[in-house]
C-alpha positions as CSV (number, residue, x, y, z in Angstrom):
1,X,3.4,-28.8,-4.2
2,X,3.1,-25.9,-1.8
3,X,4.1,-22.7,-2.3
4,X,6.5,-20.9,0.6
5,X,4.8,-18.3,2.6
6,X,6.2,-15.0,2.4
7,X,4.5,-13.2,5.4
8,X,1.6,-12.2,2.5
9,X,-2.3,-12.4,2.1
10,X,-4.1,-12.4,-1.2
11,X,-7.3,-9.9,-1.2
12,X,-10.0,-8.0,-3.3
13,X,-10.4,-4.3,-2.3
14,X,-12.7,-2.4,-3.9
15,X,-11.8,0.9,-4.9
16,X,-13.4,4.0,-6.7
17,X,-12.2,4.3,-10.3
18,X,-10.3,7.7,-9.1
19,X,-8.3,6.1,-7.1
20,X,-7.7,3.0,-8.9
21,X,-6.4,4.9,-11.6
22,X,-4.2,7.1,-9.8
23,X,-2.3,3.7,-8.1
24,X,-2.1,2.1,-11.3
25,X,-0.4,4.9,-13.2
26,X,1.9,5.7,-10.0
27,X,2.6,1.7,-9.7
28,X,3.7,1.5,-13.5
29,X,6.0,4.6,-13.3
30,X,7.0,3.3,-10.3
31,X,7.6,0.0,-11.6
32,X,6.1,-1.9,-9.0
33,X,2.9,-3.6,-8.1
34,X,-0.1,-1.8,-6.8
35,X,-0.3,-4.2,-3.8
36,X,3.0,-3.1,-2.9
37,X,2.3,0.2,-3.6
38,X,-0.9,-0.2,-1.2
39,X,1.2,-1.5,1.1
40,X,4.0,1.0,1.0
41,X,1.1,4.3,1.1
42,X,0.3,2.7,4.0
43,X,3.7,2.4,6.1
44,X,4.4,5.9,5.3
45,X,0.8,7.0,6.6
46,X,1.1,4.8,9.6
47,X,4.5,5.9,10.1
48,X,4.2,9.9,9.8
49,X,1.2,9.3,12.3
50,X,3.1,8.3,14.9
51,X,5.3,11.3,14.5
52,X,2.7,13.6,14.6
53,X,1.2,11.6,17.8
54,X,4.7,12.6,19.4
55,X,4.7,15.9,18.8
56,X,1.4,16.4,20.3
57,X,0.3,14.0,22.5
């Protein structure tokens, strides 16, 4: 039986141990997976770019 696809992709990333550590003790506090996590770091980056892109284009 399949599973249902949920708009998601399975991946390795390789990261230094620094980092790693620092998403791993924020995604436990956080209650949350690091892959979300990842995912939400990366909304908020993509999102206060375009900000800044509007206030100087």
């Amino acid at each position: 039986m399949r599973k249902k696809k949920r708009g998601y992709v399975r991946t390795t990333v390789s990261l230094p141990k620094d980092v790693w550590e620092e998403l791993r003790i924020e995604s436990i506090k956080k209650k949350t997976t690091m892959g979300e996590l990842i995912a939400r770091k990366l909304k908020e980056l993509k999102d206060l770019r375009s900000k800044l892109n509007m206030v100087n284009p």
